[in-house]
mmCIF file of the N, C-alpha and C atoms, coordinates in Angstrom:
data_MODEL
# 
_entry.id   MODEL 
# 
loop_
_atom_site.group_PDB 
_atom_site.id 
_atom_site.type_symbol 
_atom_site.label_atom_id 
_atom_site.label_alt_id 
_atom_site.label_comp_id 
_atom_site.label_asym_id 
_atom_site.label_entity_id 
_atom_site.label_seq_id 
_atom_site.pdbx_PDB_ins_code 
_atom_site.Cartn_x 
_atom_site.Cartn_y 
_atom_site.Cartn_z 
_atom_site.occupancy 
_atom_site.B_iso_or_equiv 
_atom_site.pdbx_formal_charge 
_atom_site.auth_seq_id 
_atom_site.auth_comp_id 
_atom_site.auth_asym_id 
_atom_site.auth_atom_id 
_atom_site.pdbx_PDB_model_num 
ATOM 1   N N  . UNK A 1 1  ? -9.659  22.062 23.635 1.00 0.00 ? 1  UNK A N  1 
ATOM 2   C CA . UNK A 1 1  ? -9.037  20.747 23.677 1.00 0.00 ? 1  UNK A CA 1 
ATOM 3   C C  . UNK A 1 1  ? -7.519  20.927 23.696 1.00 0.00 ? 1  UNK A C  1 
ATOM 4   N N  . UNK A 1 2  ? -6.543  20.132 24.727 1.00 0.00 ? 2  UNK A N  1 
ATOM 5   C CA . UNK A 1 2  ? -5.193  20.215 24.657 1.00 0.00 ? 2  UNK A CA 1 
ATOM 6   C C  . UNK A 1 2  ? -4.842  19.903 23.442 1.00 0.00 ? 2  UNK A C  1 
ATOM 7   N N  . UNK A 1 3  ? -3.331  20.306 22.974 1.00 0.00 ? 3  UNK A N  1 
ATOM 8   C CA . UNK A 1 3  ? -2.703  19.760 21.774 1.00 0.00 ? 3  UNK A CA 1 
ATOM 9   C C  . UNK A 1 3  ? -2.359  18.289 22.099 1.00 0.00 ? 3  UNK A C  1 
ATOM 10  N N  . UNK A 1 4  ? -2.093  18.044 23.056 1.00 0.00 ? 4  UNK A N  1 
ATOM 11  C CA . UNK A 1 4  ? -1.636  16.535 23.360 1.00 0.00 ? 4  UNK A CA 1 
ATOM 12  C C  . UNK A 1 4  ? -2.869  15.780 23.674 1.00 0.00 ? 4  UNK A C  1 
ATOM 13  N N  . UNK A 1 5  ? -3.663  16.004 23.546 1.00 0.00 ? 5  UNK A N  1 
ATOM 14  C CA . UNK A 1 5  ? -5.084  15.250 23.626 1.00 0.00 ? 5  UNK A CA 1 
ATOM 15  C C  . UNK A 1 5  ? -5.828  15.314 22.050 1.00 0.00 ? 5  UNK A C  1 
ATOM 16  N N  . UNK A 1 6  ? -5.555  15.367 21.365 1.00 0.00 ? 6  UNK A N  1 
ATOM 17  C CA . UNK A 1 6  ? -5.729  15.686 19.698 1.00 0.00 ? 6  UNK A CA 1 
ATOM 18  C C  . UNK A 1 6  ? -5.648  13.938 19.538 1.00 0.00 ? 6  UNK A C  1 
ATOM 19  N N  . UNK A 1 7  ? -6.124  13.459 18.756 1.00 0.00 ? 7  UNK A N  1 
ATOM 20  C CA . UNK A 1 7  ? -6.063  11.894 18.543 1.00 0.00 ? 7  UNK A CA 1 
ATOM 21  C C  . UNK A 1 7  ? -6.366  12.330 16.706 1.00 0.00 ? 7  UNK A C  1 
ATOM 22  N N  . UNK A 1 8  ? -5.526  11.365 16.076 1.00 0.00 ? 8  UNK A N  1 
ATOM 23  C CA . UNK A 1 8  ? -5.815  11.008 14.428 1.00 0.00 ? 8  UNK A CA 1 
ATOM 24  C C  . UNK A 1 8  ? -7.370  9.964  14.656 1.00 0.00 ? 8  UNK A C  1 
ATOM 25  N N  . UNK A 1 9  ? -8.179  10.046 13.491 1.00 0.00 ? 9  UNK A N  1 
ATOM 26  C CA . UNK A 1 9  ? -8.968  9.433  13.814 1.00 0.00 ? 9  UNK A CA 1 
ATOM 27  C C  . UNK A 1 9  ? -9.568  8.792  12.568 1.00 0.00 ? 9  UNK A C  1 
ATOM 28  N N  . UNK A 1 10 ? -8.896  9.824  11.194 1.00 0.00 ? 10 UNK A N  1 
ATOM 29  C CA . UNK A 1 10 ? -9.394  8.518  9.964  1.00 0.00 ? 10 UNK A CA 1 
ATOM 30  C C  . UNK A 1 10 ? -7.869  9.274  8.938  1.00 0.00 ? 10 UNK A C  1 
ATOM 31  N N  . UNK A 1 11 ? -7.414  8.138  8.131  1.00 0.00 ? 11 UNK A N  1 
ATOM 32  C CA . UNK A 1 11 ? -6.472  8.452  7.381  1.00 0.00 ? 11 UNK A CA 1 
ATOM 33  C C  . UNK A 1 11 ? -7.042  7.831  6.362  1.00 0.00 ? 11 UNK A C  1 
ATOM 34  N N  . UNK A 1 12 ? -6.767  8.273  5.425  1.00 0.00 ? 12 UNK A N  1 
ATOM 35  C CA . UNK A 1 12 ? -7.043  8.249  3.828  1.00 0.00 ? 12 UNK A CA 1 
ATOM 36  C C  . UNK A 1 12 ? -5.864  8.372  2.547  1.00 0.00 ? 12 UNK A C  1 
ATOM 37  N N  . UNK A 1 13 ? -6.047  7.980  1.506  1.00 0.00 ? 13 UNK A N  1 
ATOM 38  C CA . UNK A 1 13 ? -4.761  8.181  0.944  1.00 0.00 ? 13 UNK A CA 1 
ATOM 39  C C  . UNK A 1 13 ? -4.939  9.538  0.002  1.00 0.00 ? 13 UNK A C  1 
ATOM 40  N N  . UNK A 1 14 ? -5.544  10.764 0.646  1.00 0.00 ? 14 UNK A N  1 
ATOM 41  C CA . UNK A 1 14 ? -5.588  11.992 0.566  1.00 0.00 ? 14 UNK A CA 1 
ATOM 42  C C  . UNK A 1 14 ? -5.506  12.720 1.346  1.00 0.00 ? 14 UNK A C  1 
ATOM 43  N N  . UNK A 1 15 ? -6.490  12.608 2.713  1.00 0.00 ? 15 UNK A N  1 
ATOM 44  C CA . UNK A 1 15 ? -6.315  13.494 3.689  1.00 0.00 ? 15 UNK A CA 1 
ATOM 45  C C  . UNK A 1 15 ? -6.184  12.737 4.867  1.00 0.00 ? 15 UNK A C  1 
ATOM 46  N N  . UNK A 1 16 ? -6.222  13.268 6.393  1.00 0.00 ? 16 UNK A N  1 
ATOM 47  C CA . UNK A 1 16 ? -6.124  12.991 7.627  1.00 0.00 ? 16 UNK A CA 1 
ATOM 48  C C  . UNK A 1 16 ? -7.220  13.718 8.472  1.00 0.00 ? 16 UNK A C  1 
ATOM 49  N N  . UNK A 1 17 ? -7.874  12.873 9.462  1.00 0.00 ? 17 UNK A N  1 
ATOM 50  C CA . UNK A 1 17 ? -8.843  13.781 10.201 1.00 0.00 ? 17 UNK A CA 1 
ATOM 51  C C  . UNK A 1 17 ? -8.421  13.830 11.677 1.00 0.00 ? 17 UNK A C  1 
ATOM 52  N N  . UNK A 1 18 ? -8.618  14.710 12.295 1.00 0.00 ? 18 UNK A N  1 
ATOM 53  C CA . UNK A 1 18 ? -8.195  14.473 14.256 1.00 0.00 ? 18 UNK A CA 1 
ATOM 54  C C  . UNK A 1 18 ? -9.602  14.468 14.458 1.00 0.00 ? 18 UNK A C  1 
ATOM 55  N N  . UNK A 1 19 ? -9.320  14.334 15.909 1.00 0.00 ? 19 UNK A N  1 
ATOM 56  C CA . UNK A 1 19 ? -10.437 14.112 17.093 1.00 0.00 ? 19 UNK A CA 1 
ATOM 57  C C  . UNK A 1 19 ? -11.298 15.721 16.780 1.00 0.00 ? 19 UNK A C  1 
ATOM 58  N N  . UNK A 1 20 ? -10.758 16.555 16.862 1.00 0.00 ? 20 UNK A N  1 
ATOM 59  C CA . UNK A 1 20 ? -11.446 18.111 17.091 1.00 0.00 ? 20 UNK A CA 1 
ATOM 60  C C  . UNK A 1 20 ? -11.807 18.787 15.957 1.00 0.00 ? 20 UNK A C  1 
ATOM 61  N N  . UNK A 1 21 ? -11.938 17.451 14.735 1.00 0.00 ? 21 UNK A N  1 
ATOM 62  C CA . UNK A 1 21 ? -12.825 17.776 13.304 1.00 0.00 ? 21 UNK A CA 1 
ATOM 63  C C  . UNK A 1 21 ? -12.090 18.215 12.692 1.00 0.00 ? 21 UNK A C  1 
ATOM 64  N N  . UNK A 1 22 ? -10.777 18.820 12.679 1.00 0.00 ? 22 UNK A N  1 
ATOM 65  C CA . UNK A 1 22 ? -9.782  19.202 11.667 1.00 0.00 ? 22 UNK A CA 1 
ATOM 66  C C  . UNK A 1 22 ? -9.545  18.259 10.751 1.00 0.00 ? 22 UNK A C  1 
ATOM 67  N N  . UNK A 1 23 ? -9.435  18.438 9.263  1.00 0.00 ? 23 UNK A N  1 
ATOM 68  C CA . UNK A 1 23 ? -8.934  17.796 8.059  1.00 0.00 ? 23 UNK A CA 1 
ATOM 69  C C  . UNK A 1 23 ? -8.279  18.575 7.290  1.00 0.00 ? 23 UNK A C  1 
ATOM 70  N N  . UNK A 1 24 ? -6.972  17.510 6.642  1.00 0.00 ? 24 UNK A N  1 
ATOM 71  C CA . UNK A 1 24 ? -5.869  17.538 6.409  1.00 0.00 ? 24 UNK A CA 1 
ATOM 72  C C  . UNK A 1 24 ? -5.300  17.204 5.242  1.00 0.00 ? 24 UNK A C  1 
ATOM 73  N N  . UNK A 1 25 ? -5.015  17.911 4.229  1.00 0.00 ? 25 UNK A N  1 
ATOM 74  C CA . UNK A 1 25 ? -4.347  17.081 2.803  1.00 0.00 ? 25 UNK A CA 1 
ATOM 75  C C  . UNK A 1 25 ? -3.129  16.416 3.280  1.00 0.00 ? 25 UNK A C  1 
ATOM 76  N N  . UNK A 1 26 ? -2.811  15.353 2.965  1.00 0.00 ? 26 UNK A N  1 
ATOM 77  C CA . UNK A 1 26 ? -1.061  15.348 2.514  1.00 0.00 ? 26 UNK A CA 1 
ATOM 78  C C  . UNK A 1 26 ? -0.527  15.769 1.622  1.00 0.00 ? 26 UNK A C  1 
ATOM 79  N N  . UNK A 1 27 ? 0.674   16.482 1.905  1.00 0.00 ? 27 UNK A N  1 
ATOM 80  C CA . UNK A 1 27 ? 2.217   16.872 1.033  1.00 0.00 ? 27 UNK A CA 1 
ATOM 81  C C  . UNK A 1 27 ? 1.739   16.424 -0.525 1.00 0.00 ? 27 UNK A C  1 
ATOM 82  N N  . UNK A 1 28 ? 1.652   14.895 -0.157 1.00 0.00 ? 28 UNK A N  1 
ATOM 83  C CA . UNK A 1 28 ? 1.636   13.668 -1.217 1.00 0.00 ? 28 UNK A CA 1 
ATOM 84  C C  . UNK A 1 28 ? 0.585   12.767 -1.187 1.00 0.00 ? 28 UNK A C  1 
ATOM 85  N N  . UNK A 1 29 ? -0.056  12.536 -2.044 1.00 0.00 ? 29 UNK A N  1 
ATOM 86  C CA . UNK A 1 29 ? -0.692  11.239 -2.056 1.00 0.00 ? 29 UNK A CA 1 
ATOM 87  C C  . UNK A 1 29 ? -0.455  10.135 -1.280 1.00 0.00 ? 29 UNK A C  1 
ATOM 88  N N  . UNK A 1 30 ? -1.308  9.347  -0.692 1.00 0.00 ? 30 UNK A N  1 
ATOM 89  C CA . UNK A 1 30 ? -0.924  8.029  -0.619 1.00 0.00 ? 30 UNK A CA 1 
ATOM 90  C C  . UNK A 1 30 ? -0.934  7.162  -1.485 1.00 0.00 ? 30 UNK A C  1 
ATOM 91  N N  . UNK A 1 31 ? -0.365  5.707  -1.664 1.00 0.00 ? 31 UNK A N  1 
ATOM 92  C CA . UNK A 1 31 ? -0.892  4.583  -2.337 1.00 0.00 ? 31 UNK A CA 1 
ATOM 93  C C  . UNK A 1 31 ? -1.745  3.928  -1.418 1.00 0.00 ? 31 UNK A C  1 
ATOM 94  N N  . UNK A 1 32 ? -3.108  3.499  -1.837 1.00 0.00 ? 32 UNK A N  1 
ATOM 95  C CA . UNK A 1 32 ? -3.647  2.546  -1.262 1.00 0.00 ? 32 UNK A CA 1 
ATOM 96  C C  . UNK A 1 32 ? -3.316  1.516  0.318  1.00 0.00 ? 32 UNK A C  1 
ATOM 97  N N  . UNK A 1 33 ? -1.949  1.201  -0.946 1.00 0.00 ? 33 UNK A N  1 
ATOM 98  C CA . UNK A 1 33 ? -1.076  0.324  -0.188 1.00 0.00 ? 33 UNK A CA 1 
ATOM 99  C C  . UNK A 1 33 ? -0.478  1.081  1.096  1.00 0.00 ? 33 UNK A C  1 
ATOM 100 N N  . UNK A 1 34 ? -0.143  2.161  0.799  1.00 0.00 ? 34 UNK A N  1 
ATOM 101 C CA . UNK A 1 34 ? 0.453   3.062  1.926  1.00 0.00 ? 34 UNK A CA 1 
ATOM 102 C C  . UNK A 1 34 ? -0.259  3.432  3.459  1.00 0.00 ? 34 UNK A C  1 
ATOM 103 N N  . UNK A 1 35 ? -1.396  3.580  3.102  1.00 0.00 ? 35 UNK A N  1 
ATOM 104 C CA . UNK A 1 35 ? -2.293  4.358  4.145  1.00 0.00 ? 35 UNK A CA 1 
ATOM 105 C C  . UNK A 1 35 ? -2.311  3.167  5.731  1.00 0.00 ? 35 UNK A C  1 
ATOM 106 N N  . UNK A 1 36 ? -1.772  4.458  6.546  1.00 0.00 ? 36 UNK A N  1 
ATOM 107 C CA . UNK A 1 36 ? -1.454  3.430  7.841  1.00 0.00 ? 36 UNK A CA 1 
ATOM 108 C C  . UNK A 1 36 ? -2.759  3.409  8.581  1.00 0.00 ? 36 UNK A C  1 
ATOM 109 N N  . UNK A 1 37 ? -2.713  2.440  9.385  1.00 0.00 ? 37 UNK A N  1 
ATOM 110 C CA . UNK A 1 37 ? -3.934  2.725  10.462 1.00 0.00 ? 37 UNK A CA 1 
ATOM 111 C C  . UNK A 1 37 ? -3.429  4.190  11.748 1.00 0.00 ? 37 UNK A C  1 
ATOM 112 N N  . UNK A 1 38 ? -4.931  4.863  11.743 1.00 0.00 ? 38 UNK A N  1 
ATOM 113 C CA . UNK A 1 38 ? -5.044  6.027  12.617 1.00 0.00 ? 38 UNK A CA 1 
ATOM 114 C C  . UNK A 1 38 ? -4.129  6.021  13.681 1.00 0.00 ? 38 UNK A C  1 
ATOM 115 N N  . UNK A 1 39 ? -3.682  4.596  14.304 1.00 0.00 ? 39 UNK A N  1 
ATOM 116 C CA . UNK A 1 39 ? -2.873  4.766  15.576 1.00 0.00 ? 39 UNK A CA 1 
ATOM 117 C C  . UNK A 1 39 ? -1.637  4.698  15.378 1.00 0.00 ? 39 UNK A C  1 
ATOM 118 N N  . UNK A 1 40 ? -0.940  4.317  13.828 1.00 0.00 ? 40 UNK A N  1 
ATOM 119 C CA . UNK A 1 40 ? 0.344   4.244  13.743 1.00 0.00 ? 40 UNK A CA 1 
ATOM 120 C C  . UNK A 1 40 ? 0.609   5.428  13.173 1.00 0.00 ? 40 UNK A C  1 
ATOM 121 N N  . UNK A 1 41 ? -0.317  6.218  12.476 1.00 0.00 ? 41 UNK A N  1 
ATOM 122 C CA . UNK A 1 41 ? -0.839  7.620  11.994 1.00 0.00 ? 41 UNK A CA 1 
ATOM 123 C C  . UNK A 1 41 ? -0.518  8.402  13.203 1.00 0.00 ? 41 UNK A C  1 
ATOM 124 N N  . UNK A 1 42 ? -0.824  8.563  13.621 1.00 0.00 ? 42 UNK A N  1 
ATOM 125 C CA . UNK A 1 42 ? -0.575  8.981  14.969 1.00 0.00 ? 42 UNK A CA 1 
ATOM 126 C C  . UNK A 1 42 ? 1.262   9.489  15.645 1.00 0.00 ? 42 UNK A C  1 
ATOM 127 N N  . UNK A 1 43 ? 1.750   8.264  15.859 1.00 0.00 ? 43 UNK A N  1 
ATOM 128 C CA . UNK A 1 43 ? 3.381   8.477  15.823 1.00 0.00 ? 43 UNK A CA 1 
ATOM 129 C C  . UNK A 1 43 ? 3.840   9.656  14.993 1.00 0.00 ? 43 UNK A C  1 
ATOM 130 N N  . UNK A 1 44 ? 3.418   9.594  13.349 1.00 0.00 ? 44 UNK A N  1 
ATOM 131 C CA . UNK A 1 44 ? 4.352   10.481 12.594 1.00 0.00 ? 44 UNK A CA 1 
ATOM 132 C C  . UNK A 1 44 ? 3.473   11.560 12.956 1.00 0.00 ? 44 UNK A C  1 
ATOM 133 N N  . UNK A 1 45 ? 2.091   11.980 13.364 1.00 0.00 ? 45 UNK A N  1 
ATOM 134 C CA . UNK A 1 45 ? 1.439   13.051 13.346 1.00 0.00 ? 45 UNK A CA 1 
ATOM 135 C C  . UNK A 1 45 ? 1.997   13.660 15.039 1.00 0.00 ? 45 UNK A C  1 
ATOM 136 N N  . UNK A 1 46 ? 2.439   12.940 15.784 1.00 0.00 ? 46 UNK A N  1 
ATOM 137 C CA . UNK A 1 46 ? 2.942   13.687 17.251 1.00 0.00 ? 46 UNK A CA 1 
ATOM 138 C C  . UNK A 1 46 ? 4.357   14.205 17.494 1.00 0.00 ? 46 UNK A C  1 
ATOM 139 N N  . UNK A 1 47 ? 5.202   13.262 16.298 1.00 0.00 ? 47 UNK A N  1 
ATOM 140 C CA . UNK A 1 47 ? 6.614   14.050 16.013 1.00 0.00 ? 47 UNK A CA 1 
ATOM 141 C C  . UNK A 1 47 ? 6.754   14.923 15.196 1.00 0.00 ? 47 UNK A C  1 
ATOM 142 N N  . UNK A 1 48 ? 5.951   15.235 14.638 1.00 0.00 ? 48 UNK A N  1 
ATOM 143 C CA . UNK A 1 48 ? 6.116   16.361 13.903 1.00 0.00 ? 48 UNK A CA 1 
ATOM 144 C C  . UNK A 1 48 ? 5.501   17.522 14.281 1.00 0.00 ? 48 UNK A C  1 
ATOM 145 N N  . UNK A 1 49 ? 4.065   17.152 15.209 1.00 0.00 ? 49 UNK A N  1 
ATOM 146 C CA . UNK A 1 49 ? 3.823   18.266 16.142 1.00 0.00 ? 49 UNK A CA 1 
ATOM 147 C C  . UNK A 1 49 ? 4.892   18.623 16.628 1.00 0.00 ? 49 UNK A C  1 
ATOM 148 N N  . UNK A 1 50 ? 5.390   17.704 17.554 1.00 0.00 ? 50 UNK A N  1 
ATOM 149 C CA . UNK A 1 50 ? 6.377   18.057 18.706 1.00 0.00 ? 50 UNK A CA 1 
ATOM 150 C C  . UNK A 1 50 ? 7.908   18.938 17.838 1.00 0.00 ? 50 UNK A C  1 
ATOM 151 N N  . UNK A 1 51 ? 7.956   18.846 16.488 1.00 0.00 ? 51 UNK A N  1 
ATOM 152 C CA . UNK A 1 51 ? 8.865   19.469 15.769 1.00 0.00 ? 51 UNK A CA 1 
ATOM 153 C C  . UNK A 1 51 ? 8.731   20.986 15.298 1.00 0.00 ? 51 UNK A C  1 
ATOM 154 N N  . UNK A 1 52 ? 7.423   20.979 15.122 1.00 0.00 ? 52 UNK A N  1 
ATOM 155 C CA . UNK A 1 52 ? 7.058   22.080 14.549 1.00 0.00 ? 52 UNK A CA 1 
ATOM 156 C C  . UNK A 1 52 ? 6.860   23.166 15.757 1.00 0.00 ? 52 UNK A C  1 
ATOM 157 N N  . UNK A 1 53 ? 6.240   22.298 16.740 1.00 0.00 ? 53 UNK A N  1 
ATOM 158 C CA . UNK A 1 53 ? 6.237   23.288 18.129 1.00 0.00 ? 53 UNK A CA 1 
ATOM 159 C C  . UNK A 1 53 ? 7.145   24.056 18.806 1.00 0.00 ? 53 UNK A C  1 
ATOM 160 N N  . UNK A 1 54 ? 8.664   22.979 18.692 1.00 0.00 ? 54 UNK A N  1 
ATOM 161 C CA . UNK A 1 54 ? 9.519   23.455 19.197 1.00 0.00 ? 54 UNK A CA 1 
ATOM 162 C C  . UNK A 1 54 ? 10.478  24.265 18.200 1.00 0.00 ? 54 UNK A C  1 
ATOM 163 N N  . UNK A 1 55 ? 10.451  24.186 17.044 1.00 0.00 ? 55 UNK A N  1 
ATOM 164 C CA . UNK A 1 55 ? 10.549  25.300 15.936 1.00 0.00 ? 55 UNK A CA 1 
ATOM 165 C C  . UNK A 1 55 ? 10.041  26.580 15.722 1.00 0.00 ? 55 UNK A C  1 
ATOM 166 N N  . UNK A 1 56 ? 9.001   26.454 16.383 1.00 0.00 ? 56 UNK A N  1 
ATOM 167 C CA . UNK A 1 56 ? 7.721   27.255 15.994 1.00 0.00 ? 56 UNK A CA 1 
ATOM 168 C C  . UNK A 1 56 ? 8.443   28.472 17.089 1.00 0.00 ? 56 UNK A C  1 
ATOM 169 N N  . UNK A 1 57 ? 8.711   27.860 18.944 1.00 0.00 ? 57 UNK A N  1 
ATOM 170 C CA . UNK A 1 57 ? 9.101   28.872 19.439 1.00 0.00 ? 57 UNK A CA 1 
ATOM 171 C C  . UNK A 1 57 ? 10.056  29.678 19.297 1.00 0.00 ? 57 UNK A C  1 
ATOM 172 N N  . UNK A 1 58 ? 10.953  29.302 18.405 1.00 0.00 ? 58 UNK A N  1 
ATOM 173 C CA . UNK A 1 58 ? 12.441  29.900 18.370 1.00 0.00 ? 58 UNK A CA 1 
ATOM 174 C C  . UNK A 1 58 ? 12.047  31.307 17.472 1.00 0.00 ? 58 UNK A C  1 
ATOM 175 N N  . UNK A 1 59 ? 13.319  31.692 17.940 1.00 0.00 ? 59 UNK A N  1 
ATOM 176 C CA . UNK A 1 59 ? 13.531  33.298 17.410 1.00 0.00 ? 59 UNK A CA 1 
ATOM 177 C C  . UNK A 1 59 ? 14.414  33.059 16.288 1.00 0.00 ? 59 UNK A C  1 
ATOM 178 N N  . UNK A 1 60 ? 13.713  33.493 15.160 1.00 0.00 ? 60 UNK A N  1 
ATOM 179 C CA . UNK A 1 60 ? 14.773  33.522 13.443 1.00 0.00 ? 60 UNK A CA 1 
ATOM 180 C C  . UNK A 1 60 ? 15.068  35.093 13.412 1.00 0.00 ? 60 UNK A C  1 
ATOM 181 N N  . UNK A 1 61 ? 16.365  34.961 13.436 1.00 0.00 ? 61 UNK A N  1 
ATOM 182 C CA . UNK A 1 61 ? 17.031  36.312 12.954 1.00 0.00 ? 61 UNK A CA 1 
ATOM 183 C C  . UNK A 1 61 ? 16.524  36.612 11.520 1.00 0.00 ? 61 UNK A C  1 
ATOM 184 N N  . UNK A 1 62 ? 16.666  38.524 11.413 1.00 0.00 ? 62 UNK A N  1 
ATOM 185 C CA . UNK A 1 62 ? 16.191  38.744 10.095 1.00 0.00 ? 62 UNK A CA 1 
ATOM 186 C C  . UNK A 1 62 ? 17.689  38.841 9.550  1.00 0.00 ? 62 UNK A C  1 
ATOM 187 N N  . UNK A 1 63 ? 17.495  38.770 8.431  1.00 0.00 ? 63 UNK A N  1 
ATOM 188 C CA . UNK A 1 63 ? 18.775  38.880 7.500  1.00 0.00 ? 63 UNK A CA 1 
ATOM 189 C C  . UNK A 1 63 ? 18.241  39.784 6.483  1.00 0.00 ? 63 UNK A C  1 
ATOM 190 N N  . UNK A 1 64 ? 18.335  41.012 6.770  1.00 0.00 ? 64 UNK A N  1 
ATOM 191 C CA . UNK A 1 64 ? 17.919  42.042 5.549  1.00 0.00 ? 64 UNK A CA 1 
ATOM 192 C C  . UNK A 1 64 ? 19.266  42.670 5.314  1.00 0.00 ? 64 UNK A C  1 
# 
């Protein structure tokens, strides 16, 4: 399955599930009150892909 074809598909105010059966703690708890629906779930779960991805490729110098 593409990374950009990955869909959120249940949020909870513990974990997160995608389309390709992966589950997910949060950092943090939710409140009740907090827990967004899967598609607005979604937004913060594709920018931060898209953050981590393009982080992910870079070259970190060692500093020994």
């Amino acid at each position: 399955m593409d990374e950009n074809s990955i869909k959120v598909v249940r949020v909870t105010t513990t974990e997160f599930e995608l389309s390709d059966g992966r589950v997910y703690e949060h950092p943090i708890p939710l409140e009740y009150e907090e827990v967004p629906l899967p598609e607005a779930f979604q937004q913060f779960y594709d920018h931060w892909l898209h953050i981590w991805q393009t982080n992910h490729d870079k070259k970190t110098p060692n500093y020994i």
